[in-house]
C-alpha atoms as a printed R data frame, in Angstrom:
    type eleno elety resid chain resno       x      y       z
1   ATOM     1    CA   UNK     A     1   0.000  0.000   0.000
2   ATOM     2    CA   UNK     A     2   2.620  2.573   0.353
3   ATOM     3    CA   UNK     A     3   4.027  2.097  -2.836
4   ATOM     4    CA   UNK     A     4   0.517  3.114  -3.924
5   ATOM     5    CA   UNK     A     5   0.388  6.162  -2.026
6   ATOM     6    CA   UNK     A     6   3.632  7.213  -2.953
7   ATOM     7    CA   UNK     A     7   2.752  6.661  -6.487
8   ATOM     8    CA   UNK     A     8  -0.340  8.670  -6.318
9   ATOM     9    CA   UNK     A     9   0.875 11.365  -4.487
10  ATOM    10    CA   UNK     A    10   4.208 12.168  -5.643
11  ATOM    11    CA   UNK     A    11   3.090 13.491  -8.839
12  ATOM    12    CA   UNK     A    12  -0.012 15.593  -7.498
13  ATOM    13    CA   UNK     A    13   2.425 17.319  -4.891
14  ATOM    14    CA   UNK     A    14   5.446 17.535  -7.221
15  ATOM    15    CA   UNK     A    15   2.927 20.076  -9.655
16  ATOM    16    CA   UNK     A    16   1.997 22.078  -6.746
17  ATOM    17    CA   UNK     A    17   5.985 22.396  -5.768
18  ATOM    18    CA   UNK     A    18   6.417 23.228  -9.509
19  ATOM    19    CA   UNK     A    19   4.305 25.904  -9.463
20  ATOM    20    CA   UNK     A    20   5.800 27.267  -6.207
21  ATOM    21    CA   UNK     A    21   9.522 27.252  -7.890
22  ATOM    22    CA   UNK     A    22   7.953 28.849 -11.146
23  ATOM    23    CA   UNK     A    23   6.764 32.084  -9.000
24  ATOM    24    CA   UNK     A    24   8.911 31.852  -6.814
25  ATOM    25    CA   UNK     A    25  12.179 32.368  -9.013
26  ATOM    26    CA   UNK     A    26   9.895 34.851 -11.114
27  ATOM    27    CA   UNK     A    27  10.814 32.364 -14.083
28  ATOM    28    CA   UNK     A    28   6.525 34.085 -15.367
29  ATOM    29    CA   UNK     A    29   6.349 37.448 -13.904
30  ATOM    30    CA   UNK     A    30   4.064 37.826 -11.127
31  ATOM    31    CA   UNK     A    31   1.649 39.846 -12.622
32  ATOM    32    CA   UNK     A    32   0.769 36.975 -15.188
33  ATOM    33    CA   UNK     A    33  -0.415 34.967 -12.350
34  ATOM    34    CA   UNK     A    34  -3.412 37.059 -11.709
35  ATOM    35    CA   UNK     A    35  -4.500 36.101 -14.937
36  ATOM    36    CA   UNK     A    36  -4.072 32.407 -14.818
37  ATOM    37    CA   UNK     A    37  -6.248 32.381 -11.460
38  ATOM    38    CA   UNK     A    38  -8.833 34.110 -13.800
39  ATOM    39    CA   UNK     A    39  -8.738 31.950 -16.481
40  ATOM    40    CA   UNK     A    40  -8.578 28.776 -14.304
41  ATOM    41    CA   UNK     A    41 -11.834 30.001 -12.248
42  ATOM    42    CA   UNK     A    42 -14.151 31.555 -15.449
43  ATOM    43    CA   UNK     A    43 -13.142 28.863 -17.957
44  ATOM    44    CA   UNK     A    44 -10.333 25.727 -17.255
45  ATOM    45    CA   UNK     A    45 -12.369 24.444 -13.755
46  ATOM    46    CA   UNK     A    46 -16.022 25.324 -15.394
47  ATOM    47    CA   UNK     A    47 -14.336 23.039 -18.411
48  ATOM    48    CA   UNK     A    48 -13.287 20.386 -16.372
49  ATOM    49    CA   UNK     A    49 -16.625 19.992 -14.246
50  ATOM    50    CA   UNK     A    50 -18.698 20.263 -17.160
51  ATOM    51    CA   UNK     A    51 -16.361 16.969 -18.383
52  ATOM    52    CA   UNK     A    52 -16.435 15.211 -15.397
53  ATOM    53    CA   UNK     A    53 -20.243 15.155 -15.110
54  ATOM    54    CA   UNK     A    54 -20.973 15.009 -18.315
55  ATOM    55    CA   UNK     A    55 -19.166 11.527 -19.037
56  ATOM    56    CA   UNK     A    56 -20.783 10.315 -15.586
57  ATOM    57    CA   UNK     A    57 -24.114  8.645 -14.726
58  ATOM    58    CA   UNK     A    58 -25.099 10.576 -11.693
59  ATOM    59    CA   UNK     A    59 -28.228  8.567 -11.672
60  ATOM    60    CA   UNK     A    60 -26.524  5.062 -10.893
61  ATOM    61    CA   UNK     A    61 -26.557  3.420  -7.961
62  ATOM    62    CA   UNK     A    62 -25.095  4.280  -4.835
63  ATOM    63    CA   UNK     A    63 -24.475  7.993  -6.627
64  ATOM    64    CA   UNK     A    64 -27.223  9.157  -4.094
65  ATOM    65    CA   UNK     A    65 -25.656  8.080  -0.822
66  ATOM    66    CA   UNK     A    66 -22.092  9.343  -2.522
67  ATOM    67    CA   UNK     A    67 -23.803 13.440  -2.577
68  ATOM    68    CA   UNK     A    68 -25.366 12.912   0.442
69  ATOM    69    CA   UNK     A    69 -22.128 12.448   2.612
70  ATOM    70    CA   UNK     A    70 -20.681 14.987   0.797
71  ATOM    71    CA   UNK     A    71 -23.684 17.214   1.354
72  ATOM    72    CA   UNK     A    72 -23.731 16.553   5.003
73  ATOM    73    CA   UNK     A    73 -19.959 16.697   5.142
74  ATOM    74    CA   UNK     A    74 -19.891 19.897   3.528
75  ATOM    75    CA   UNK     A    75 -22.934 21.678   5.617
76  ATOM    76    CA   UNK     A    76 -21.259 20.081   8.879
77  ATOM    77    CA   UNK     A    77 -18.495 22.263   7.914
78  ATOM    78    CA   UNK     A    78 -19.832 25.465   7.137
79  ATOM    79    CA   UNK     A    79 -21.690 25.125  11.135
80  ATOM    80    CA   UNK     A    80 -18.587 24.425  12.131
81  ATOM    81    CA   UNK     A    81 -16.533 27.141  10.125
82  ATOM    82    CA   UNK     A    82 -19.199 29.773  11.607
83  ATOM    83    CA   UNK     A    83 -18.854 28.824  15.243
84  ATOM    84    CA   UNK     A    84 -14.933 28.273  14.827
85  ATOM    85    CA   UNK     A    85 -15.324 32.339  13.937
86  ATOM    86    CA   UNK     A    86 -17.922 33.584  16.390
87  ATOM    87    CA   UNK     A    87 -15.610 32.019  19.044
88  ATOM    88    CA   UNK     A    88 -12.275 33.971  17.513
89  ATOM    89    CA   UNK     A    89 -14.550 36.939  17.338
90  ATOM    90    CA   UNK     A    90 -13.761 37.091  13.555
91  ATOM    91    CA   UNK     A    91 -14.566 40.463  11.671
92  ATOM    92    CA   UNK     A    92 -17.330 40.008   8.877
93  ATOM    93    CA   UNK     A    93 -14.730 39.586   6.358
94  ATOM    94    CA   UNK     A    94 -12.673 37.689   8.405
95  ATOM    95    CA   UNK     A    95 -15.415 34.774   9.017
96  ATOM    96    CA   UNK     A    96 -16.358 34.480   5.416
97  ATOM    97    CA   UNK     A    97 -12.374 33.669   4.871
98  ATOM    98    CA   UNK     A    98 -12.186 30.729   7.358
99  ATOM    99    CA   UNK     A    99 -15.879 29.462   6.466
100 ATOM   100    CA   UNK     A   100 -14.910 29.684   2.481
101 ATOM   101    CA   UNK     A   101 -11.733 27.656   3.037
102 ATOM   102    CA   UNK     A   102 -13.495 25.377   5.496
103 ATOM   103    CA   UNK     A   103 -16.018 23.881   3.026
104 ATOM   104    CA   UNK     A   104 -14.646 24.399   0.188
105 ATOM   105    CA   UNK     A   105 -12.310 21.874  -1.034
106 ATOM   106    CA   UNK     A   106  -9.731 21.596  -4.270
107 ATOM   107    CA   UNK     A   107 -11.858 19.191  -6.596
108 ATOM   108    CA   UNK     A   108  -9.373 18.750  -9.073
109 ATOM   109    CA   UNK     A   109  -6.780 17.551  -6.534
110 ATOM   110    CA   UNK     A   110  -9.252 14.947  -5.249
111 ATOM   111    CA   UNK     A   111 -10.104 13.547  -8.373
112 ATOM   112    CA   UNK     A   112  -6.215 13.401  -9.739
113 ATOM   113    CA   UNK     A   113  -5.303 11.451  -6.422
114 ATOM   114    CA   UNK     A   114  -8.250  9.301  -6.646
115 ATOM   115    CA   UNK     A   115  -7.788  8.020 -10.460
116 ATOM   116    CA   UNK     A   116  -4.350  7.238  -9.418
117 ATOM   117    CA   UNK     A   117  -5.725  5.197  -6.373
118 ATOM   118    CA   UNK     A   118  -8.774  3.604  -8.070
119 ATOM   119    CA   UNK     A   119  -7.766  3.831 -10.858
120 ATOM   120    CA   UNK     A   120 -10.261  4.588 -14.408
121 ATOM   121    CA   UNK     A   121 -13.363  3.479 -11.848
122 ATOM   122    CA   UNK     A   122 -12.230  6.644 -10.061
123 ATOM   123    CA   UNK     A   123 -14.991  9.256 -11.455
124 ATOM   124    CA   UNK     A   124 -18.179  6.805 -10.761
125 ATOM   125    CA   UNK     A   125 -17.326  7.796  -7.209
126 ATOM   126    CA   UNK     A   126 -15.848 11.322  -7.100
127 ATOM   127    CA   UNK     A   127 -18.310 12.295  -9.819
128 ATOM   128    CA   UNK     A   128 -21.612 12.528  -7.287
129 ATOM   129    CA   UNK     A   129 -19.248 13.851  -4.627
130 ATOM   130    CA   UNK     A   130 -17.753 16.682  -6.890
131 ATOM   131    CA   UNK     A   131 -21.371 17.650  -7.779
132 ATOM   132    CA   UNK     A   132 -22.614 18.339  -3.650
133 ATOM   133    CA   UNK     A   133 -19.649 19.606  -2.968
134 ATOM   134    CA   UNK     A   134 -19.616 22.339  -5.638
135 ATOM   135    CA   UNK     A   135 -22.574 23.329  -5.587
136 ATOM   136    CA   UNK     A   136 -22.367 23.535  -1.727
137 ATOM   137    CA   UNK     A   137 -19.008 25.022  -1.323
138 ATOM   138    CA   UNK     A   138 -18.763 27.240  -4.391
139 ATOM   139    CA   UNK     A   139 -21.964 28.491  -3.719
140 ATOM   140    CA   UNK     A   140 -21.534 29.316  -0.140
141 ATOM   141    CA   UNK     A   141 -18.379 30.952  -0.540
142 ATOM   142    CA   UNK     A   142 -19.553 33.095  -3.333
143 ATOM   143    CA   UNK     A   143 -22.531 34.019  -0.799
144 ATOM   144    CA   UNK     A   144 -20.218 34.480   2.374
145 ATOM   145    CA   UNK     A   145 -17.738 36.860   0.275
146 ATOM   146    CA   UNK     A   146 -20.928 38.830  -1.462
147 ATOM   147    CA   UNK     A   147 -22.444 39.305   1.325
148 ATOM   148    CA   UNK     A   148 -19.126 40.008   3.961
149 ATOM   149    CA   UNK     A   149 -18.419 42.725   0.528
150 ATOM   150    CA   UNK     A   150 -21.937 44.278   0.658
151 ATOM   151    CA   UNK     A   151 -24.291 42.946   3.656
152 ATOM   152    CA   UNK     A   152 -27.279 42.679   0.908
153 ATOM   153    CA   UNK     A   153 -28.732 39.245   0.961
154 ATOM   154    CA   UNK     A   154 -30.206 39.965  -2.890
155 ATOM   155    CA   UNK     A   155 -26.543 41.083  -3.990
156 ATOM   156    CA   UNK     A   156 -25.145 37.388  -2.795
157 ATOM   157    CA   UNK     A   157 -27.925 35.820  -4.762
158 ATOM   158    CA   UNK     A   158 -27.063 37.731  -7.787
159 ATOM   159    CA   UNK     A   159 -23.574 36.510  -7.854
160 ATOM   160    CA   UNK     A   160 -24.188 32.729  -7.481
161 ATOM   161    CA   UNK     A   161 -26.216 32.821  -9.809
162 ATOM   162    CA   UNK     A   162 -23.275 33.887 -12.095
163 ATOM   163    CA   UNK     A   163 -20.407 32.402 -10.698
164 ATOM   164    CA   UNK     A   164 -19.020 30.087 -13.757
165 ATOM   165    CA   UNK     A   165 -17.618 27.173 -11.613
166 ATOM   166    CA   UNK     A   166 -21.228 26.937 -10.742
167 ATOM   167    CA   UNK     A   167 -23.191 27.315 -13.802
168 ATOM   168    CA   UNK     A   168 -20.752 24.956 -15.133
169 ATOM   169    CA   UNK     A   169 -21.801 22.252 -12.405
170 ATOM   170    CA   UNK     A   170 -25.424 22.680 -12.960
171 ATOM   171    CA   UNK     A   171 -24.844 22.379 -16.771
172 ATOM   172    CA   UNK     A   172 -22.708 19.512 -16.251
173 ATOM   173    CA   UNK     A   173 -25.397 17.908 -13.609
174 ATOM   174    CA   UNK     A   174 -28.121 18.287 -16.361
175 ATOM   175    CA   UNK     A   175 -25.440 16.656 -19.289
176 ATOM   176    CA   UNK     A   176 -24.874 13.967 -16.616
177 ATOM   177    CA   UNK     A   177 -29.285 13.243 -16.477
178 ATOM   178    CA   UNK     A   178 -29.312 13.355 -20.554
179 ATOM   179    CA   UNK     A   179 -26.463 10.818 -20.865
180 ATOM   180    CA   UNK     A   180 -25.253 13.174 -23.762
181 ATOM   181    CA   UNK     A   181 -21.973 12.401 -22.612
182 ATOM   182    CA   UNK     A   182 -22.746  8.797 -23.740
183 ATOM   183    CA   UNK     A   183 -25.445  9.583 -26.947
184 ATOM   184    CA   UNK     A   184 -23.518 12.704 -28.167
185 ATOM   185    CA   UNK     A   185 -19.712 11.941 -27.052
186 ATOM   186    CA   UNK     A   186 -18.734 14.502 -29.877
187 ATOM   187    CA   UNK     A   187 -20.603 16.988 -28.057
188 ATOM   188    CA   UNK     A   188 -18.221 16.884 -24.793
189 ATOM   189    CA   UNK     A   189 -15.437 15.562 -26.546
190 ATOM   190    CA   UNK     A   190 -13.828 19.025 -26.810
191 ATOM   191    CA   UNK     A   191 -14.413 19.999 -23.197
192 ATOM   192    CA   UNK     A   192 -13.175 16.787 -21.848
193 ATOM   193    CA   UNK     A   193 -10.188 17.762 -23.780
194 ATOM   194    CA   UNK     A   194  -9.881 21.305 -22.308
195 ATOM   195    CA   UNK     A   195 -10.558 19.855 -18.620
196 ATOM   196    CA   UNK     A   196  -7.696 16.869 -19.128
197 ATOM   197    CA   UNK     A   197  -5.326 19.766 -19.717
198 ATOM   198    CA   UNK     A   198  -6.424 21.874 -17.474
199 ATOM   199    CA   UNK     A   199  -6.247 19.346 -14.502
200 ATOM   200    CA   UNK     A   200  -2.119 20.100 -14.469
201 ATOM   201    CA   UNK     A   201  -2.486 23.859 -14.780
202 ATOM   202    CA   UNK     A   202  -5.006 24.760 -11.964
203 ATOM   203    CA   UNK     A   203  -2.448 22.235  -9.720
204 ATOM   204    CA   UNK     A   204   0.324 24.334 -11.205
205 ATOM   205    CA   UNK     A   205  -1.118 27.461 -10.037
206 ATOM   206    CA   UNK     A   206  -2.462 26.518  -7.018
207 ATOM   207    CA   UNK     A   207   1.758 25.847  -5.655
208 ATOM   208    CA   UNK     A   208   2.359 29.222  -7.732
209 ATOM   209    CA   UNK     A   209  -0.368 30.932  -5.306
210 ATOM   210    CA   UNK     A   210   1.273 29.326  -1.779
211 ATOM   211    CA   UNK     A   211   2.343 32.311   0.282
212 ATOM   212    CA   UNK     A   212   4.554 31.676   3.068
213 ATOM   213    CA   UNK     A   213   4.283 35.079   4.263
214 ATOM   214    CA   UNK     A   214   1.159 35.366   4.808
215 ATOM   215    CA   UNK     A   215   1.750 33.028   7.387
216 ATOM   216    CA   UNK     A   216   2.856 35.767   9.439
217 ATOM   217    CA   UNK     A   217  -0.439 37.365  11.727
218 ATOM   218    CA   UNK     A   218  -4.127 36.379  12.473
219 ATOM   219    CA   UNK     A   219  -2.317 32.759  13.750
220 ATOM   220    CA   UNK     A   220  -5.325 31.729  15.401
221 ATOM   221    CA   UNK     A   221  -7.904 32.323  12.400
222 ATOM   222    CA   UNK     A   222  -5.267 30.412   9.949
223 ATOM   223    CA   UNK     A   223  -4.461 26.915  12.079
224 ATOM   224    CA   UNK     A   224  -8.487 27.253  12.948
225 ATOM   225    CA   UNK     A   225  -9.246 27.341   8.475
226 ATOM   226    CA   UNK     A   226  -6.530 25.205   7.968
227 ATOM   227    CA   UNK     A   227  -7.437 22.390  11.145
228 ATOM   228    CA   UNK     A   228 -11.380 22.588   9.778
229 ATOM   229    CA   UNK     A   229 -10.670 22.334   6.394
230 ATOM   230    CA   UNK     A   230  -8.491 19.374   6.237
231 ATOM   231    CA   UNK     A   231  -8.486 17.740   9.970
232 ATOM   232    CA   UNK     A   232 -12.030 17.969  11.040
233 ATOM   233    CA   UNK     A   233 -12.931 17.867   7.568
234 ATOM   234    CA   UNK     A   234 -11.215 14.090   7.490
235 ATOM   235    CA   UNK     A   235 -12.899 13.001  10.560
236 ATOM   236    CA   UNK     A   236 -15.938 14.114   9.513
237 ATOM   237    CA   UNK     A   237 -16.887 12.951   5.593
238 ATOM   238    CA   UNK     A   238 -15.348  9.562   7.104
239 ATOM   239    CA   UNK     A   239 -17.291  9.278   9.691
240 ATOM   240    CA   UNK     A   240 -20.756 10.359   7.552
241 ATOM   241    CA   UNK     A   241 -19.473  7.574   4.877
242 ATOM   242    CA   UNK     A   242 -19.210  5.106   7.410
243 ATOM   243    CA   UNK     A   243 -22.665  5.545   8.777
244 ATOM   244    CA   UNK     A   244 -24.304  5.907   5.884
245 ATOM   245    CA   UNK     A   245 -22.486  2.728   4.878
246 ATOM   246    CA   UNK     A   246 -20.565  4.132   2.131
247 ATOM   247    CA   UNK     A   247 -17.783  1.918   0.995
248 ATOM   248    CA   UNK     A   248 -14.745  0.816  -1.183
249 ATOM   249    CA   UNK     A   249 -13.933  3.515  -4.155
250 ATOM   250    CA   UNK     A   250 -16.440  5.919  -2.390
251 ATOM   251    CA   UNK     A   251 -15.201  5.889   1.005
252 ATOM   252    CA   UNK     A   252 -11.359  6.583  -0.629
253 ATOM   253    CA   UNK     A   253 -13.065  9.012  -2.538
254 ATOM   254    CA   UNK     A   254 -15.071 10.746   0.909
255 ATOM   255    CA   UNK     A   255 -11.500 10.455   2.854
256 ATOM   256    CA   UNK     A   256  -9.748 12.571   0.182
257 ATOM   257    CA   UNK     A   257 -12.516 15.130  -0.268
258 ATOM   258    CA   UNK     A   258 -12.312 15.520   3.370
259 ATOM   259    CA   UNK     A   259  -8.904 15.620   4.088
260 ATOM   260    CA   UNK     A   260  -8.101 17.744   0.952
261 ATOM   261    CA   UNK     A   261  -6.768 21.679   1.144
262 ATOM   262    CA   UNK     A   262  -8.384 24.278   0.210
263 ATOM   263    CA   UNK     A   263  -9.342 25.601  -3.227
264 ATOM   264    CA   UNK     A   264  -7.294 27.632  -5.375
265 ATOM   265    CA   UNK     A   265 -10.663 29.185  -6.410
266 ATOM   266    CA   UNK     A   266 -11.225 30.409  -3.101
267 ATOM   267    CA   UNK     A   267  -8.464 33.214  -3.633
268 ATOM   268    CA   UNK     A   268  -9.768 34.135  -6.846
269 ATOM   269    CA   UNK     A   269 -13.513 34.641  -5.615
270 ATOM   270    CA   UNK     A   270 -11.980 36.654  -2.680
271 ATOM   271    CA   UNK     A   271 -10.147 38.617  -5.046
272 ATOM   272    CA   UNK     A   272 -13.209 39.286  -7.105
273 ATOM   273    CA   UNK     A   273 -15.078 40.517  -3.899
274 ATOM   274    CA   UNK     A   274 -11.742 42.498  -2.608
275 ATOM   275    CA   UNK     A   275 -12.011 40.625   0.697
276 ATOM   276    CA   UNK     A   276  -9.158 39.236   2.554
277 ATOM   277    CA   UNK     A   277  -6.829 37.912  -0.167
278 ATOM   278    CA   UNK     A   278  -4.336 37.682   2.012
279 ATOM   279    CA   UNK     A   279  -5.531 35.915   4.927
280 ATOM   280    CA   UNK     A   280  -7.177 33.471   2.851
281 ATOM   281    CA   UNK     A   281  -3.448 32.785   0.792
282 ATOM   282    CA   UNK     A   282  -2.161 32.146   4.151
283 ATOM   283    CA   UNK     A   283  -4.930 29.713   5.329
284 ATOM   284    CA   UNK     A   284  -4.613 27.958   1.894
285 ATOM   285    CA   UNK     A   285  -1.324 27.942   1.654
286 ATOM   286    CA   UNK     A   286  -1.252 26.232   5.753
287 ATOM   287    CA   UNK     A   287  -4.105 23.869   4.677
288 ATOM   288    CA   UNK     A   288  -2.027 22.414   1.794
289 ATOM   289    CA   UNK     A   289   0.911 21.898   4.218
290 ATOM   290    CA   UNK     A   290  -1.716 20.475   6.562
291 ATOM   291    CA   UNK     A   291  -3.051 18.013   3.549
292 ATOM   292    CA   UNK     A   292   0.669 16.808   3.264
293 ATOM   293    CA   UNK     A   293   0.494 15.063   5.782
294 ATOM   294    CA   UNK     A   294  -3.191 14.057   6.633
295 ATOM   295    CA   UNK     A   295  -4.111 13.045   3.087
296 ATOM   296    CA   UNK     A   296  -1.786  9.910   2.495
297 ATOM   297    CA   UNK     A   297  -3.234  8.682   6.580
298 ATOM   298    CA   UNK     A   298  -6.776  9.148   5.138
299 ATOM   299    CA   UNK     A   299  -6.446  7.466   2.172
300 ATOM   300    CA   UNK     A   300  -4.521  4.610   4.024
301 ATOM   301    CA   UNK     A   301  -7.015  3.761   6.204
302 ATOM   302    CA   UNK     A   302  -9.688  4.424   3.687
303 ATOM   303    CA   UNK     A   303  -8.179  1.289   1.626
304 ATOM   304    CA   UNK     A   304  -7.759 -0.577   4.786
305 ATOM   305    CA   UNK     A   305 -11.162 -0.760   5.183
């Protein structure tokens, strides 16, 4: 087993460290980077959803008990996230940062590990999970920044409703129902090849956007995103799989989502909402650090099982 784990790992982590090197020796000017967190929210992860679902039967069986851990995983979370703030007596802005990096995790990372763990069976499983926890996460973090930005409940609504990474799952969910992806395969065949290529950029950028300064400050609110997001979060979609009887592939795939760091994305959709960038870098950039070393014990005992 741990020459699996090494094997799955390795690669995934060795991106993210590639993309750290790449900014860090200013190899692509900083400035550019901006960009590529732009174009990997509004089109390479919408892509890549879209693909997923779209070449997945969310209708099959046991796909229902898959979303529903990951629902109640994700919504466990964001209870969690708020209390975790009220009792650091987190500004506004502050508690949509560790809530936002809380519940929502990297998808792409989760799936890349768990095709190289399971194998091409991999997206049965992290195909119904992906789908509750987007729509969850992305859409609660979109809300939480919108409304930390503005206070108006109608302005948050307004902005989920255009957020791309989540149009993109609702399209894909509805591709996913039609089975175009297996009647009209020439229809998604071009996004499945945008989201394959995409899957090493967006873990390329997310080491590029690791920010060991911003480790510096507001301690408490970072180890409390960064022990939610990937320690608690472990403990938890576990322990949901487990009593909802979830097992094999989809308990692997549960442990990862859980133990997984934050989203890139999450920085970007700050960004868009001028909130906190740079406590949120610093809780994503602990919570990968944190998923290090957590990830590889999850998905150990997850195969144990």
């Amino acid at each position: 087993m741990t020459g699996l784990i090494l094997t799955a790992f390795l690669p995934i982590f060795g991106l993210i460290a590639l993309g750290y090197g790449v900014r860090a020796t200013g190899y692509l000017p900083r400035e550019l980077w901006a960009g590529i967190n732009a174009l990997n929210h509004r089109l390479l992860l919408p892509a890549f959803l879209i693909a997923l679902f779209a070449r997945s039967d969310l209708s099959a069986s046991g796909s229902a008990s898959l979303a529903g851990a990951a629902a109640l995983g994700s919504l466990t979370l964001i209870i969690a996230g708020i209390l975790t703030a009220r009792l650091l007596s987190a500004s506004r802005r502050e508690a949509a940062s560790v809530c936002a990096v809380a519940v929502q995790w990297n998808f792409v990372l989760t799936l890349g590990l768990a095709e190289r763990l399971l194998g091409e069976a991999a997206p049965l499983s992290a195909a119904p999970v992906a789908a509750a926890g987007v729509l969850i996460g992305a859409g609660f973090t979109v809300a939480s920044f919108a409304w930390a930005s503005s206070g108006s409940a109608s302005g948050a609504v307004k902005r989920i409703v255009r957020d791309p990474v989540l149009i993109a799952c609702v399209i894909g969910i509805i591709l996913s129902f039609l089975q175009l992806g297996q009647h009209a395969p020439i229809l998604v065949s071009g996004l499945e090849l945008l989201g394959a290529g995409s899957l090493a950029v967006i873990l390329v950028a997310m080491g590029a956007g690791l920010d060991f300064a911003a480790l510096k400050g507001r301690i408490r609110l970072l180890i409390a995103a960064a022990a939610l997001r990937c320690g608690l979060g472990a403990l938890v979609f576990i322990a949901i799989a487990m009593i909802m009887g979830v097992s094999g592939d989809g308990l692997v795939v549960l442990a990862l989502a859980g133990a997984a760091p934050g989203a890139a994305v999450t920085y970007a959709i700050a960004a868009d909402f001028k909130g906190e960038t740079g406590l949120v870098a610093g809780m994503l950039t602990l919570s990968v650090l944190v998923s290090a070393a957590v990830l590889p014990v999850a998905a150990a005992f997850a195969l144990s099982l």
